[in-house]
C-alpha positions as a Markdown table, in Angstrom:
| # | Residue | x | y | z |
|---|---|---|---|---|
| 1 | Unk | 0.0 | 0.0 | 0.0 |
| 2 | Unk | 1.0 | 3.3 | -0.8 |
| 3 | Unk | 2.8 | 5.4 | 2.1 |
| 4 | Unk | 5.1 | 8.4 | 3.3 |
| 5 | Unk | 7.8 | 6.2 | 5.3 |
| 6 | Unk | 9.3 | 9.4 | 6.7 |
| 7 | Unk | 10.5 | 12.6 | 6.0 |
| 8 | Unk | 14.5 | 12.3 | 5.4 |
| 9 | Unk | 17.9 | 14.1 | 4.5 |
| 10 | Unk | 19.9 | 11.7 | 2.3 |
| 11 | Unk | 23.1 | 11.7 | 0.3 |
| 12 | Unk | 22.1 | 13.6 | -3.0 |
| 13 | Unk | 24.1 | 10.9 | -4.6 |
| 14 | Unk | 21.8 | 8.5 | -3.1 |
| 15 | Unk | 18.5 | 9.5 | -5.2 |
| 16 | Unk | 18.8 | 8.1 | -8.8 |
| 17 | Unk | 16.1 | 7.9 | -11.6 |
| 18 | Unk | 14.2 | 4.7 | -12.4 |
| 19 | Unk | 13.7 | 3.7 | -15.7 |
| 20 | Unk | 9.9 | 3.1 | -15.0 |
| 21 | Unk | 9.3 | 6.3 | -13.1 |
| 22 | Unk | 9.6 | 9.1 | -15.4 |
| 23 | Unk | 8.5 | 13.1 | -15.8 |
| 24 | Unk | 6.5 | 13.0 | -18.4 |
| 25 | Unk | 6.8 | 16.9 | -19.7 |
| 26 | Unk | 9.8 | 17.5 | -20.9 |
| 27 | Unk | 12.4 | 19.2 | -18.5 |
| 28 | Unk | 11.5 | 23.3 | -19.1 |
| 29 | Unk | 14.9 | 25.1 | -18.9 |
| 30 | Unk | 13.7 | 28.4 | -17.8 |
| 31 | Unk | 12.2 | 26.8 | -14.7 |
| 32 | Unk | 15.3 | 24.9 | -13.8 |
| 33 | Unk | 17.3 | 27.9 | -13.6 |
| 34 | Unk | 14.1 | 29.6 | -11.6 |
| 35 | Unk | 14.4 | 26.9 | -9.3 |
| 36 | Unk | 18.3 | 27.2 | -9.1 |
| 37 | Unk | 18.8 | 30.6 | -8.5 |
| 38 | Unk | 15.3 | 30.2 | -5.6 |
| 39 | Unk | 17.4 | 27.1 | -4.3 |
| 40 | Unk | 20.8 | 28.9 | -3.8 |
| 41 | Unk | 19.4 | 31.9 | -2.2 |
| 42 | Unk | 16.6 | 29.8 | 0.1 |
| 43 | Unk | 17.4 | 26.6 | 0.2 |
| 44 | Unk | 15.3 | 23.7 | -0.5 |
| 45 | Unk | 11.7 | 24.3 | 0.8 |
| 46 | Unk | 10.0 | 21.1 | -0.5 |
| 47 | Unk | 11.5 | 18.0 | 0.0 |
| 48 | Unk | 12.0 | 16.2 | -3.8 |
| 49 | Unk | 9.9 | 12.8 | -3.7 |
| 50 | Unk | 11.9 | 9.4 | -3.2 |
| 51 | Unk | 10.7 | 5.9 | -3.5 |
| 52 | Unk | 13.1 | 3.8 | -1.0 |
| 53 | Unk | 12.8 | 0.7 | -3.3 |
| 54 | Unk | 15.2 | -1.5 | -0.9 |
| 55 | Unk | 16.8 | 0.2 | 2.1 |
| 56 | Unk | 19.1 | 3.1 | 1.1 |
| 57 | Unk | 18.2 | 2.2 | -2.5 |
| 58 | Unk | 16.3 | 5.9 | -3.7 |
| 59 | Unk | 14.7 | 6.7 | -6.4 |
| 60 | Unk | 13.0 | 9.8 | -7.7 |
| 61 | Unk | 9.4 | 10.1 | -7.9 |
| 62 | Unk | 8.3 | 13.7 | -7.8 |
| 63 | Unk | 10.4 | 17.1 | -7.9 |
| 64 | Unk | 12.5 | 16.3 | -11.1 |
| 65 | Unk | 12.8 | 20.0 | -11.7 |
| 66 | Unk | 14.6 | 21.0 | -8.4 |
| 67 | Unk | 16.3 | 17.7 | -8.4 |
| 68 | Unk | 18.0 | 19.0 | -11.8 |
| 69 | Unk | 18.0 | 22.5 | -10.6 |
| 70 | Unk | 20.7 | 21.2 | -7.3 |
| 71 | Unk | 22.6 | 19.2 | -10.1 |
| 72 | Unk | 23.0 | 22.4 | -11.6 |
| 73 | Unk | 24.1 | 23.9 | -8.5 |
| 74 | Unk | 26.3 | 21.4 | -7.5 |
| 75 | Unk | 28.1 | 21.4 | -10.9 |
| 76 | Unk | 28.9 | 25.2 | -10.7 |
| 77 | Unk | 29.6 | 25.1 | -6.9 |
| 78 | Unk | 31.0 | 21.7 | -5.5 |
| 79 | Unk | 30.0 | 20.6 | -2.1 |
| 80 | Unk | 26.8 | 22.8 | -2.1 |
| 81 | Unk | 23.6 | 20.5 | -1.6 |
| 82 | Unk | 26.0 | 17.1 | -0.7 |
| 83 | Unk | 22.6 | 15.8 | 0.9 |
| 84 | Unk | 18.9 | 17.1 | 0.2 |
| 85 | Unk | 15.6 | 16.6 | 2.1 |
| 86 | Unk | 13.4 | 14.3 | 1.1 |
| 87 | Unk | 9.7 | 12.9 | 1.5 |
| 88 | Unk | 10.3 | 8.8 | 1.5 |
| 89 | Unk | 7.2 | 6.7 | 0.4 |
| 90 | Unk | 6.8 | 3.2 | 0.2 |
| 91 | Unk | 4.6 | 1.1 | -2.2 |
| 92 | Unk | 4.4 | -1.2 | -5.1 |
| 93 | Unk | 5.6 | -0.6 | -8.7 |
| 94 | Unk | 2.4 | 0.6 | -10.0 |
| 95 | Unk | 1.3 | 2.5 | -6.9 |
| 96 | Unk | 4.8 | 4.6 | -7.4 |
| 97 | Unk | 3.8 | 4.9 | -11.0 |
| 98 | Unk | 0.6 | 6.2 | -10.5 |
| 99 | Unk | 1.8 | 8.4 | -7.7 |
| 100 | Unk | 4.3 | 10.3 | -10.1 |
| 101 | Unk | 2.0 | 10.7 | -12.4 |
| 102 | Unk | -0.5 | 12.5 | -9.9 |
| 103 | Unk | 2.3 | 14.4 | -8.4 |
| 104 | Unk | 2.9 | 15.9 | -12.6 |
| 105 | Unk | -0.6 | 16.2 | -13.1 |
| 106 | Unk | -1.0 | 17.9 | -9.8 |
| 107 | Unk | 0.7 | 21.2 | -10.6 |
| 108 | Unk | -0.7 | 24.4 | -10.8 |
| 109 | Unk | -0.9 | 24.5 | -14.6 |
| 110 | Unk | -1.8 | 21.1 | -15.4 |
| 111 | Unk | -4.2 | 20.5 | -17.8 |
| 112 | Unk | -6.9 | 17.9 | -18.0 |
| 113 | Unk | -4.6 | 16.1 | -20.7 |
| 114 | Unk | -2.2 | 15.6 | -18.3 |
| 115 | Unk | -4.5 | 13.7 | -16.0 |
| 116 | Unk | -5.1 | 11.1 | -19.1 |
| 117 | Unk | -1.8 | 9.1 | -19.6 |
| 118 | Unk | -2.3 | 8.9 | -14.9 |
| 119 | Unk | -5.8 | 7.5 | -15.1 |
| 120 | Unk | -5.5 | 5.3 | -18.3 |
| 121 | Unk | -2.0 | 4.0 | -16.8 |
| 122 | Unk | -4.2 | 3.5 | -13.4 |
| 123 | Unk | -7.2 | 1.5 | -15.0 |
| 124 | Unk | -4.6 | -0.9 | -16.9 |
| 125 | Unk | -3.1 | -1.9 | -13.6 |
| 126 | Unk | -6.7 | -3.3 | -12.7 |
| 127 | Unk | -7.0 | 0.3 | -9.9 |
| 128 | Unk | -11.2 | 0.2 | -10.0 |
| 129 | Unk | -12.6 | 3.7 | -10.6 |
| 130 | Unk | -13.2 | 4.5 | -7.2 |
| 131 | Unk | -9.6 | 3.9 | -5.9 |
| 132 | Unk | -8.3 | 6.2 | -8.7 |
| 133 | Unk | -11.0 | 9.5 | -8.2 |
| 134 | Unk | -10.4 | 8.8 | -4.5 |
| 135 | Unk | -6.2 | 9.2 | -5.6 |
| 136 | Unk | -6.8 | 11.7 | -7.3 |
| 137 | Unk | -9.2 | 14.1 | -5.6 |
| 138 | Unk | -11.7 | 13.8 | -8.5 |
| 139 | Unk | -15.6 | 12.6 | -8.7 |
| 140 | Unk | -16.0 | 9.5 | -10.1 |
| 141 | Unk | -17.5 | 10.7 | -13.0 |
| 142 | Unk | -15.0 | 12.7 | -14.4 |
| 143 | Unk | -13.0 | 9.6 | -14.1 |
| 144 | Unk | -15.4 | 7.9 | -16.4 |
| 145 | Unk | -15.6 | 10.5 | -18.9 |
| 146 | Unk | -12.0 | 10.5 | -19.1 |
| 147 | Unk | -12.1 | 6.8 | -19.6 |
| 148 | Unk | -14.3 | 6.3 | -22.1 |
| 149 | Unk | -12.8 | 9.4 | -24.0 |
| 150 | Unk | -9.7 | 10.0 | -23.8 |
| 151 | Unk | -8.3 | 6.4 | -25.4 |
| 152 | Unk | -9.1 | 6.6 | -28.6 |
| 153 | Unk | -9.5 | 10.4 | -29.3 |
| 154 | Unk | -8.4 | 11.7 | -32.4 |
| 155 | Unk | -4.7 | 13.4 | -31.7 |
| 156 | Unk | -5.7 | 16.6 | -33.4 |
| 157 | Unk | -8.6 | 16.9 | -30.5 |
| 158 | Unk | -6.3 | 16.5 | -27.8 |
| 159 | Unk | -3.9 | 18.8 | -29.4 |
| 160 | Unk | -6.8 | 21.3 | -29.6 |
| 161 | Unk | -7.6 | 20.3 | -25.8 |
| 162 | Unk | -4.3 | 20.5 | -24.4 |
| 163 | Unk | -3.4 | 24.2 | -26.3 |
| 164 | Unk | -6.8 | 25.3 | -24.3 |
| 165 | Unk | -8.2 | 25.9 | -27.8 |
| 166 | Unk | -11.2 | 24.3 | -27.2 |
| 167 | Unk | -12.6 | 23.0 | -24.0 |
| 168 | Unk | -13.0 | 19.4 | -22.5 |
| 169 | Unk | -16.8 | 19.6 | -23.1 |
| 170 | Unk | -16.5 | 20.6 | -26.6 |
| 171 | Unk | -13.9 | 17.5 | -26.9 |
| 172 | Unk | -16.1 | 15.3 | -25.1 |
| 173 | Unk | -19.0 | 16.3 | -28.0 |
| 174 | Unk | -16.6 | 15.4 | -31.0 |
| 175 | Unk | -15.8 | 12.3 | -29.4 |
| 176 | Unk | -19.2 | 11.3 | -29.1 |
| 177 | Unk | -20.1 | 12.2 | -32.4 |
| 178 | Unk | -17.5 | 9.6 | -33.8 |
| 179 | Unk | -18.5 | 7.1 | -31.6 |
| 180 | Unk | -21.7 | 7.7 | -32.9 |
| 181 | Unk | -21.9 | 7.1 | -36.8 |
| 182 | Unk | -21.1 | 3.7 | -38.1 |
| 183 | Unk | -17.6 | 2.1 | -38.1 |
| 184 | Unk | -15.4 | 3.0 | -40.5 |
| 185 | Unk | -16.9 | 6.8 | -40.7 |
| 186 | Unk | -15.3 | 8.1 | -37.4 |
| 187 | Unk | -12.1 | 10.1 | -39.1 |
| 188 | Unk | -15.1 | 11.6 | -41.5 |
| 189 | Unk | -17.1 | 12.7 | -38.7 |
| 190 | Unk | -13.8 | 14.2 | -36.5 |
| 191 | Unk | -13.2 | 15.6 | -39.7 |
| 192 | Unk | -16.5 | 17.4 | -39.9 |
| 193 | Unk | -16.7 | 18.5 | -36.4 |
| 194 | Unk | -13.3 | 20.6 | -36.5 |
| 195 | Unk | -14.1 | 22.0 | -39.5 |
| 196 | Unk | -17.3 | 23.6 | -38.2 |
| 197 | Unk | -15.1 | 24.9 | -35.5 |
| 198 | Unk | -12.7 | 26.9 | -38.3 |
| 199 | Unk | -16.2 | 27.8 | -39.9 |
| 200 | Unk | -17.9 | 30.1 | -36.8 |
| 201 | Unk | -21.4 | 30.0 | -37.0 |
| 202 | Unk | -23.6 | 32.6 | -38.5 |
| 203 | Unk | -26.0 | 33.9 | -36.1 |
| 204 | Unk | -29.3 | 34.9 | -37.5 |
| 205 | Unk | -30.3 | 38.7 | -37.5 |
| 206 | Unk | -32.3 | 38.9 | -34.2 |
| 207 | Unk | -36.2 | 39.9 | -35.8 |
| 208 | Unk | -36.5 | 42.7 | -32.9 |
| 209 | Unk | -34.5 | 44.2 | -30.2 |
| 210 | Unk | -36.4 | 46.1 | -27.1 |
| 211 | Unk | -34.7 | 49.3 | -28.0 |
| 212 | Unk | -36.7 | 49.1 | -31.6 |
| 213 | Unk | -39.9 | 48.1 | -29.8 |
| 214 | Unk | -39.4 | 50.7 | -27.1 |
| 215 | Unk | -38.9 | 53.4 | -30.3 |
| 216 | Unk | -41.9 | 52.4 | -32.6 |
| 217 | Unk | -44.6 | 51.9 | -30.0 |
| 218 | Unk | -43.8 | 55.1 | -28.7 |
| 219 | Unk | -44.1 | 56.5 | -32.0 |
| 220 | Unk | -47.7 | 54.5 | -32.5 |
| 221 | Unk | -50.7 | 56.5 | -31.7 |
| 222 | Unk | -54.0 | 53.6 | -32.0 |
| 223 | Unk | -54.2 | 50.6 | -29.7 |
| 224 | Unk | -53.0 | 46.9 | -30.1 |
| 225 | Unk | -56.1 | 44.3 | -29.5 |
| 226 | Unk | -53.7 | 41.0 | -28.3 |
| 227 | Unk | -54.2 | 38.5 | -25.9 |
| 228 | Unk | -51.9 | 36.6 | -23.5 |
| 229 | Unk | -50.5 | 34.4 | -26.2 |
| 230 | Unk | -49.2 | 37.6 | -28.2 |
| 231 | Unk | -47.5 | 39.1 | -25.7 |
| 232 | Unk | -45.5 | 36.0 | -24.7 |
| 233 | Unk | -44.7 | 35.7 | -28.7 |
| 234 | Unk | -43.8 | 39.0 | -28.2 |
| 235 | Unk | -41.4 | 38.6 | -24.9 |
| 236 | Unk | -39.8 | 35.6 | -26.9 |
| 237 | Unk | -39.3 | 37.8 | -29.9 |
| 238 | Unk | -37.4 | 40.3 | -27.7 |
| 239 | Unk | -35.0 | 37.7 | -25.8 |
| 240 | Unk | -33.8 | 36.6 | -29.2 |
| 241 | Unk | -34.0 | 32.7 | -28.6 |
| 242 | Unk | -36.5 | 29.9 | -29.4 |
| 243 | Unk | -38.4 | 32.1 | -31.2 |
| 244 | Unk | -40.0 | 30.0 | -34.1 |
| 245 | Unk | -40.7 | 31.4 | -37.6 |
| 246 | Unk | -44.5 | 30.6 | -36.2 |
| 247 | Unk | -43.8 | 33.1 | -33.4 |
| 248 | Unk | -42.2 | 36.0 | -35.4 |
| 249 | Unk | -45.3 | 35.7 | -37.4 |
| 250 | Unk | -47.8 | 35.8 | -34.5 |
| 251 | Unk | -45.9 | 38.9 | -33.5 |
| 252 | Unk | -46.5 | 40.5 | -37.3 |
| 253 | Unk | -50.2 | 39.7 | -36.8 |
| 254 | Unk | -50.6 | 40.6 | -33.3 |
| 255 | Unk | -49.0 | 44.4 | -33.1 |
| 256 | Unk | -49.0 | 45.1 | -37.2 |
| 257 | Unk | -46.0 | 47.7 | -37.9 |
| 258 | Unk | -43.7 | 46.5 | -34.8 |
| 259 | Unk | -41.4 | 44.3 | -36.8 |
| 260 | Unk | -42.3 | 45.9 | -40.4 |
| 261 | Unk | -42.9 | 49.5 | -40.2 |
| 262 | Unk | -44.0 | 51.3 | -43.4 |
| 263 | Unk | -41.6 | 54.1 | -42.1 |
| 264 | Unk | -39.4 | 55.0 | -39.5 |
| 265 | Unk | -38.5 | 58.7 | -38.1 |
């Protein structure tokens, strides 16, 4: 079972990378040296993440930027940083897997992509649904969604997702769509869907805003003669939505001149 052993300072030496537990963004330079030059001046504030494997035997799980940032340090100033704290857990292969995958996804930036590759990896290793939302602070459903999507979406939607181009409820409706039409058709129906996102969508002219209205009953002198049903034509005429050709037309009937005037001062 997954656990913090204890909270340690170890030989920096000591903490090596294992070829199963990886970052999985590439290193980002700029932070590095933002970490380096924070580091030098305030020494380490969060302990880097080790997985003791065998006693003494360390290997790193989370904090892959400020462990490279102390290399860095320690290349440029020898004997700075000769041991580092650390946060020492304890668990099974899979269980340090996941974890290091959480502790990516975790940041402050982190997008919903980079919560697929943890769940996906989470599922495979037989981790029920449950297990991994309660791991990951999520609701279940979200897990599910991500499930169901997320393995065979089209790489140009994730790209889209993972720029922040379009949203994960708008990926989630392409998705669908493919999974919808009949095998074989699902590249032609991705295809569709992000073209209509380069194409934006005319909206139709609205028939009547409530500054017109406002304008040419003022202007009218005789009396409407309209029941309940006109007016609520009429109030769904002025919001601009759901309103039918049937309504628009109920409206022309009902107050003759508000949407057509003859003339206009």
């Amino acid at each position: 079972m997954l656990s913090t052993k204890r909270f340690d300072y170890v030989s920096f030496d000591q903490v090596h990378l294992h070829p199963s537990v990886a970052n999985h963004r590439p290193l980002n330079e700029a932070k590095v040296a933002h970490y380096a030059e924070d580091i030098l001046r305030n020494g380490l504030l969060e302990p880097i993440v080790v997985w003791e494997r065998n006693p003494g035997e360390f290997y790193l799980v989370g904090g892959f930027h400020r462990h490279n940032a102390i290399r860095r340090i320690r290349s440029q100033n020898p004997g700075y940083f000769d041991r580092v704290d650390v946060r020492v857990v304890h668990g099974e292969l899979d269980e340090i897997q996941a974890l290091n995958l959480k502790l990516n996804a975790d940041r402050l930036d982190a997008r919903i992509t980079d919560y697929f590759d943890a769940i996906i990896f989470m599922a495979n290793a037989n981790w029920d649904k449950n297990r991994i939302a309660r791991f990951l602070d999520k609701n279940v459903a979200w897990i599910e969604d991500i499930l169901r999507y997320a393995p065979g979406m089209d790489s140009r939607v994730r790209r889209l997702l993972e720029n922040g181009e379009i949203s994960w409820a708008k990926a989630k409706a392409i998705c669908k769509t493919a999974l919808a039409v009949p095998a074989g058709q699902e590249r032609a129906a991705v295809d569709a869907a992000l073209a209509a996102l380069r194409t934006p969508e005319e909206k139709a002219p609205r028939a009547l805003t409530y500054r017109t209205a406002a304008k040419r009953l003022k202007a009218r002198k005789e009396a409407f003669r309209v029941n309940g049903d006109d007016v609520l034509a009429l109030l769904q005429v002025l919001r601009g939505k759901n309103a039918s050709p049937e309504t628009v037309e109920r409206v022309r009937a009902a107050f003759p001149g508000l949407l057509d005037p003859a003339t206009e001062s």
